[in-house]
Each structure stands twice: as structure tokens, then as C-alpha cells.
N, C-alpha and C positions, 0 to 999 in steps of 0.2 A: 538563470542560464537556460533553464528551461523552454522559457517561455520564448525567447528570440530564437534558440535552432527549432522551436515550434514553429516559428513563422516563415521561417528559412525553408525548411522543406516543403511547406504550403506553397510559398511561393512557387518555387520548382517547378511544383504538381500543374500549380497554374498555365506554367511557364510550355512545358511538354503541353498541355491539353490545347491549347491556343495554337500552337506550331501544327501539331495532330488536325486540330479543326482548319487549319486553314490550308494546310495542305491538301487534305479531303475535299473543301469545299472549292478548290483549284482543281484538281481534279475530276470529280462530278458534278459542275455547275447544274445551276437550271437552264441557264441559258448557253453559248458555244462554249465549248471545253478548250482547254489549253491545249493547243498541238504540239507541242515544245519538249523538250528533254523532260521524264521524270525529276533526274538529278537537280535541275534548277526549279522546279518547283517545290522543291524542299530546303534550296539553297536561300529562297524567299520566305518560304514557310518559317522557316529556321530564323533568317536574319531578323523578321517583325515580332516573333513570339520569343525566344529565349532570352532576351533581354531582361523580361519581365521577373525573373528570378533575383535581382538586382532593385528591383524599384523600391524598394522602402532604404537601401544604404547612399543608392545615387539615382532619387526622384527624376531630376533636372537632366541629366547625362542620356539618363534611360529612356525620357519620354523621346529628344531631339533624335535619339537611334532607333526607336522603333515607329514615328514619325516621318523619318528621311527613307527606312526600309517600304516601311506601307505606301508614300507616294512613288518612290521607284517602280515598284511592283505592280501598283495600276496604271501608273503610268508606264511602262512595256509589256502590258495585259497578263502578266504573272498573274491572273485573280480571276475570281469566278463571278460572271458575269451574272448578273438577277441577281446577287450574294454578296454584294461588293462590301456588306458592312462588316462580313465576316472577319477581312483582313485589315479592318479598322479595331476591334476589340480590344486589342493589346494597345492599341492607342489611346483609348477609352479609360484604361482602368490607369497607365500610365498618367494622363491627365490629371486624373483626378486625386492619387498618391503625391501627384504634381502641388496641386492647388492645396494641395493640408500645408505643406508643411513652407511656400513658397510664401514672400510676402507681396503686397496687392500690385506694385509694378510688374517683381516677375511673374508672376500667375497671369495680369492682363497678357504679357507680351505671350507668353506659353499658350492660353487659350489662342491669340489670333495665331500664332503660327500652326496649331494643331485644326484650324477650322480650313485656312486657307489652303494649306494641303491639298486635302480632299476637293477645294471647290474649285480646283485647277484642275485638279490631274481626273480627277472622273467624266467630269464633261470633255475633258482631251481625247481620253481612250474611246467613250463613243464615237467620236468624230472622226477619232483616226480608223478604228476599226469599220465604221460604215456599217453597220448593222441596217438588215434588210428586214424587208416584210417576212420574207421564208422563215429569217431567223428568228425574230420573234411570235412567230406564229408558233413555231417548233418551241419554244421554251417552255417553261412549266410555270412560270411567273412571267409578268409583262416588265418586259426589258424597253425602263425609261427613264434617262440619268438624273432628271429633277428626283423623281420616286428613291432611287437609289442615294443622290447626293444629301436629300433630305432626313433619311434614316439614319446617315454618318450624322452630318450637323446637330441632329440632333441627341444624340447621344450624346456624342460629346460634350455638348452645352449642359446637358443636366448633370456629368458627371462630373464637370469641373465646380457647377453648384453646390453638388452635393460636397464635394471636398470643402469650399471654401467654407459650407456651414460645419461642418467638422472642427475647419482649424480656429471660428469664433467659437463653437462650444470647449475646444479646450483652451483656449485664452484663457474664456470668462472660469472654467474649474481652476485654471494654473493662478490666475487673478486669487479667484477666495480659498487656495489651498496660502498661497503668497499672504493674504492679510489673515488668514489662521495661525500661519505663522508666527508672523509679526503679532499680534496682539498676545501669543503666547509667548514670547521674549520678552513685552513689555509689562505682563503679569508677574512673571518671574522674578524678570529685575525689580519690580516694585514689591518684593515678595521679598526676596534677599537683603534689597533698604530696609526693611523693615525690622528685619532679625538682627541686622548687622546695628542697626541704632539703637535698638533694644537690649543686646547685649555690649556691647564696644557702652552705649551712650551709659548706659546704670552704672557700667563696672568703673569706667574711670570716674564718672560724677562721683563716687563712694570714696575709691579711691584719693580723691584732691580733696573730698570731705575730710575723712581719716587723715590724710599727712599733714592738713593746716592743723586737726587740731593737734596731732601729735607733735609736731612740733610746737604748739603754744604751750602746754603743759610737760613737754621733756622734763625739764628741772622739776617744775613743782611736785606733779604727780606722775611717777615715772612708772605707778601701776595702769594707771589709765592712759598712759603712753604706749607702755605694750601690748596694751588692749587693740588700740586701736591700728598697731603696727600688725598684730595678730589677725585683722580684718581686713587688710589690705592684701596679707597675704591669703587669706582665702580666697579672695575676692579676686586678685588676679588667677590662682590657678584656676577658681571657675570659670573665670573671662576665656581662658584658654581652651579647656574642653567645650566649651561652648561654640568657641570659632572652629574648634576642630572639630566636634560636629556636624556645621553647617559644612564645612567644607565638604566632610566627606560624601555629604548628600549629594552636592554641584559634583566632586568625579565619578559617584557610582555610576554606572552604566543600566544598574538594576538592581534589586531588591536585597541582593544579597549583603549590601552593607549593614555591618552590624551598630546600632546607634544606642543613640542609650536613651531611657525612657525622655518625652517632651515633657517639659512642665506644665504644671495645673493648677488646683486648686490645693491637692494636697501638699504642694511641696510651698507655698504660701508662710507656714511656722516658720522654717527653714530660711525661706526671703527676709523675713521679718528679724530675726535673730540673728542673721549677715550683716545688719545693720549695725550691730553693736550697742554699746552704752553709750558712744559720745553723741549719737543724733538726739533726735523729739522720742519721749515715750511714743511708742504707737501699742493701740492694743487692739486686736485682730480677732472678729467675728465670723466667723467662714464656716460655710456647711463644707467641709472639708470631704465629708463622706459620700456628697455626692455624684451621681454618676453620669457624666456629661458628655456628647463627642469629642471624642482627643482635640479637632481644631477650635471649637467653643469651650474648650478647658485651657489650650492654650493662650487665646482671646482673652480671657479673665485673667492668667496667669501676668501676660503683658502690660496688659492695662492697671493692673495695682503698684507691679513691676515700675511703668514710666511715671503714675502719680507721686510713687514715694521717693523716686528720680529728684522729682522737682519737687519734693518738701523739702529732702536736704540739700538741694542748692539755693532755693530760692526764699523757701517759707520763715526763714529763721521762729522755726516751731516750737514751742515746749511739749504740746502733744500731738497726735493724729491717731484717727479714728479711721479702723478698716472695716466693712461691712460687706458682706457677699453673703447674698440666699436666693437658693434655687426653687423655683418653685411653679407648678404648671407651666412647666414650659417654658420659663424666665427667668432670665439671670440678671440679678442687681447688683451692683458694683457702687459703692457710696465710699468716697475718702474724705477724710474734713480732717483739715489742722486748724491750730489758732495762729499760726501766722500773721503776714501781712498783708496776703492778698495774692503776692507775686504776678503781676500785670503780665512780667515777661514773659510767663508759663502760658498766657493763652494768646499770644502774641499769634495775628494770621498765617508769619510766617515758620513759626515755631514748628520742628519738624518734630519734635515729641506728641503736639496736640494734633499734628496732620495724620500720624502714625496712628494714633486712637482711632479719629475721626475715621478713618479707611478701613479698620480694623471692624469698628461697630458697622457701620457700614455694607461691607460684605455679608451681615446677614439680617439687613433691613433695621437691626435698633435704632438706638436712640442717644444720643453724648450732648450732656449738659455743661460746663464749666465756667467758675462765676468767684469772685468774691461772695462770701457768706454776711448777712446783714450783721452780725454778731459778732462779726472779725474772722479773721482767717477765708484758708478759701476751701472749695469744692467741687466735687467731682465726682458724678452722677451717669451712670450708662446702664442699660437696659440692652439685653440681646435675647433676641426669641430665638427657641431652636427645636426640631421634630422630637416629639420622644421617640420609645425602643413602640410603642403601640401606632404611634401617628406614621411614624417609619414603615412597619407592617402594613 
């Protein structure tokens, strides 16, 4: 709010100082003086400058009123002859408030009607006044309408310049402020798919794991049934804090949401043992202790997260092998089951293997995935990252 009644009183200021100078310079010319009422040389003065107080809310309106005043005015010699561009000023800076914000049809038409003006009515008023040798001899400047008309022309021409380069320079900012934008919406979004497939996609794959097998062993083994009915329920209330998490991120406004720690490395046991009894042994290798940036901790987090995704939908696994070490600045990531390979898992358009690939990605690694010559398949990623010294 500030900053607009800032500009508001500036104008103003402009506004009086323009009326002030051009009444003054009607009054004391260089060349014959106005012999006419005071009063209507302020009534001129007044009608071409206060306008200008308005020119940044009604560009267009302002310029055509202090425009139709300024030719009035020299044309009924209200203006101060040798001086004439004085009462062209407020035309000048109207113009050019004109040309920012108009587009290229109406700025062309604004520009000819603000040049044309002038190149009527000043060579008018010498011819009508008839200015003699006495008088220009008397003057303190050489009173000669080309000299005069060309001072107006030209002003105006550079100041309608200078505006229209104003209004390309904030195009081209509003342009890359516009795709800063935009690329940070589409970051986002692709930031969001990513959470949201990583959590949604793990908890129900688990989920449809556990209920087939629960239901094939109901009767038989009805301890390994509520085993696995005991996993579904974890596994959904997880699914649920996790979506309300993410949520709460998208409405905070700021910092002050309280979230609850992101996943890592260390919470990997944890992953692992969600699993249950009814999937593939997995047994789990992980420098757990070590200390990594929370988003390259969550990175590793994801990525063991989606592989063991798709062992138990795909791999029909007896074991998997989890492996993570940290070490100079690299993080390895090795999954292997004895599977069958599951072709579907590295399918082009598989959005679990896109979701990695983006992931490593983002900080120049490396993602390898393959059937293993020896049966089953694999999965291999590499992520560099600063340490706490390379940081410094």
C-alpha cells in the first residue's frame, strides 16, 4: 500500500510543478508575453499539467486531455513564445506512461496524434501572430517555428521510445517470472506423483500381498492368517499418516506445520519387518548409522521402499538381499532376489521404475536394473552427494 500512495503523491508533485512551470514560462516568455488575463493563463496552465496526477490509473484518457489542452493553448497563443516546448512537457511524460502500458496499435495511433498536434498548431500560431523582426530581435532566444516544432517532435519521439522499451522489458521479466512459474508447478506436481506412488503404490501392493495370502491359509493356518491380517492393519494406518503428512505439507502456508520425521535409512528395520512372515526372507545390510541429507536419505529410503514393492508383487521370491553403504560421498543401493526376473518391473512404462530413475537422477547417479545371470533380478543405484566438509 505503500508504495502506490507513494507514487500517487509523486505524481501530484509532478502534477503542480508542470502547471507552475508552464504558467511561469506563459508569463515570462523569451520571446512576446501573453497580454491576456492572468486568470486564463492559469486556466491553461492548470488544464495541460494537473491531468498528469492521474496518468499511471488512466494512461490513455490523460494523455488525449493534456494533448487537446496543450494544442488549444498554442493554438490561442496561451504559451510562451521561444518556450513552446514548455507547455508540451506534460504531453511528453503522458506519452510515454502512454506507450508502457498501451498495445502496438494503440501506442502507434497515441504517438501520431500526440506528434500531429504540435505540428499544426505551432506553425498556426506563428502565422497567425505574424511575428516581426522587432520582435524577434527583442527576444532572448531566436523565435523560429521549425526550431521550436522540432524540440516538441522530438521529445516526444524518444519518450514514446523509451516507454515502448519499458513495456518489452517487462513483458520479457513477466515472460520468465510466467515460466518460473510454471516449471515450479511442474516440479511440484512431479514431486507429489512421486510421494503419492511411493506411498499409495507400496501400502496397497502389501496390502493385496497379505489379503491373498490370508485368505489361502484361513483354515489351514489361522496363526499366519492373523499374522498377515495384523500387517495389513499396520500397513493401512501407515498408508494413512503418510497421506496426511503429505497433505499437510500442500496446505501449510509455512513452516509452522508440524510433520513428523521423513524416512531414511534408519527406519529401513522397520520397512523390512512391515513385511511380515508371508513374503521372501529379505535380510538387510544398511549402515543405518549413517548421516546423510534428509533428501538423499529419503532417496535411499524410496528406492529400497519401491524395489521391495515389486519383489512381492512380481518376484515370486523365496529370498532378497538388501544392501546400502555409505561411503566417500556414495550411496549404494543393491536389491537381489531369486525370483524370476519380473520383466514387468522394468517395463518403459512402469511408473515405479520412472519414479527411481527421476529420483537417482535429480542428483546425477546412476540406476541399473536387469535380470541377474544366476536367476532372479536386480537392482543397482549409486547417488553422490556433498558431505558436511565439501558443503563448507
Amino acid at each position: 500500500m505503500t508504495r502506490p500512495r507513494g507514487l500517487m503523491l509523486l505524481d501530484a508533485a509532478v502534477a503542480v510543478f508542470l502547471t507552475c512551470l508552464a504558467a511561469y514560462a506563459t508569463l515570462d516568455p523569451p520571446g512576446p508575453a501573453f497580454t491576456g488575463p492572468v486568470g486564463v493563463v492559469w486556466l491553461a496552465a492548470a488544464a495541460t499539467g494537473l491531468p498528469i496526477a492521474a496518468r499511471r490509473r488512466r494512461p490513455l484518457p490523460v494523455l488525449a486531455v493534456v494533448a487537446a489542452a496543450a494544442a488549444v493553448a498554442t493554438a490561442t497563443g496561451v504559451i510562451g513564445l521561444g518556450i513552446i516546448a514548455v507547455a508540451w512537457f506534460p504531453v511528453v511524460l503522458a506519452l510515454y506512461t502512454a506507450a508502457t502500458v498501451a498495445g502496438r496499435v494503440t501506442a502507434l495511433i497515441a504517438l501520431t496524434g500526440s506528434l500531429a498536434a504540435p505540428a499544426v498548431t505551432i506553425p498556426w500560431l506563428y502565422a497567425r501572430t505574424g511575428i516581426t523582426s522587432a520582435d524577434a530581435a527583442a527576444s532572448e532566444v531566436a523565435l523560429w517555428w521549425p526550431v521550436e516544432l522540432g524540440v516538441v517532435l522530438i521529445a516526444l519521439v524518444l519518450a514514446w521510445i523509451a516507454g515502448r522499451l519499458i513495456r518489452w522489458r517487462r513483458s520479457l521479466q513477466a515472460e520468465a517470472a510466467g515460466r518460473l512459474a510454471r516449471d515450479a508447478v511442474a516440479e511440484e506436481r512431479l514431486r507429489i506423483a512421486r510421494e503419492l506412488h511411493d506411498i499409495v503404490g507400496h501400502s496397497l501392493s502389501l496390502i493385496a500381498v497379505k489379503a491373498t495370502v490370508a485368505n489361502h491359509i484361513a483354515e489351514q493356518r489361522p496363526d499366519e492368517s492373523r499374522a498377515a491380517l495384523l500387517t495389513i492393519e499396520k500397513t493401512s494406518r501407515s498408508a494413512l499418516t503418510e497421506i496426511r503428512r503429505l497433505l499437510d505439507v500442500l496446505r501449510a502456508d509455512d513452516d509452522s506445520a508440524e510433520l513428523a520425521p521423513s524416512p531414511g535409512i534408519a527406519q529401513l528395520p522397520g520397512l523390512v519387518a512391515g513385511l511380515g512372515a508371508a513374503g521372501p526372507q529379505i535380510d538387510l545390510d544398511a549402515d543405518s548409522a549413517a548421516e546423510l541429507p534428509v533428501a538423499v536419505d529419503v532417496t535411499v529410503y524410496r528406492i529400497v521402499q519401491e524395489s521391495l514393492t515389486n519383489v512381492m508383487k512380481h518376484a515370486d521370491a523365496a529370498r532378497c538381499r538388501v544392501t546400502v553403504r555409505v561411503d566417500g560421498g556414495r550411496v549404494r543401493i543393491e536389491v537381489c532376489d531369486d525370483g524370476r526376473g519380473r520383466r514387468s518391473a522394468g517395463r518403459p512404462g512402469g511408473q515405479g521404475l520412472i519414479g527411481m530413475r527421476e529420483r537417482v537422477s535429480m542428483y546425477g547417479g546412476t540406476l541399473s536394473t536387469g535380470p541377474r545371470p544366476e536367476g532372479g533380478f536386480r537392482v543397482a543405484a549409486e547417488i553422490p552427494y556433498a558431505t558436511t566438509e565439501e558443503a563448507a
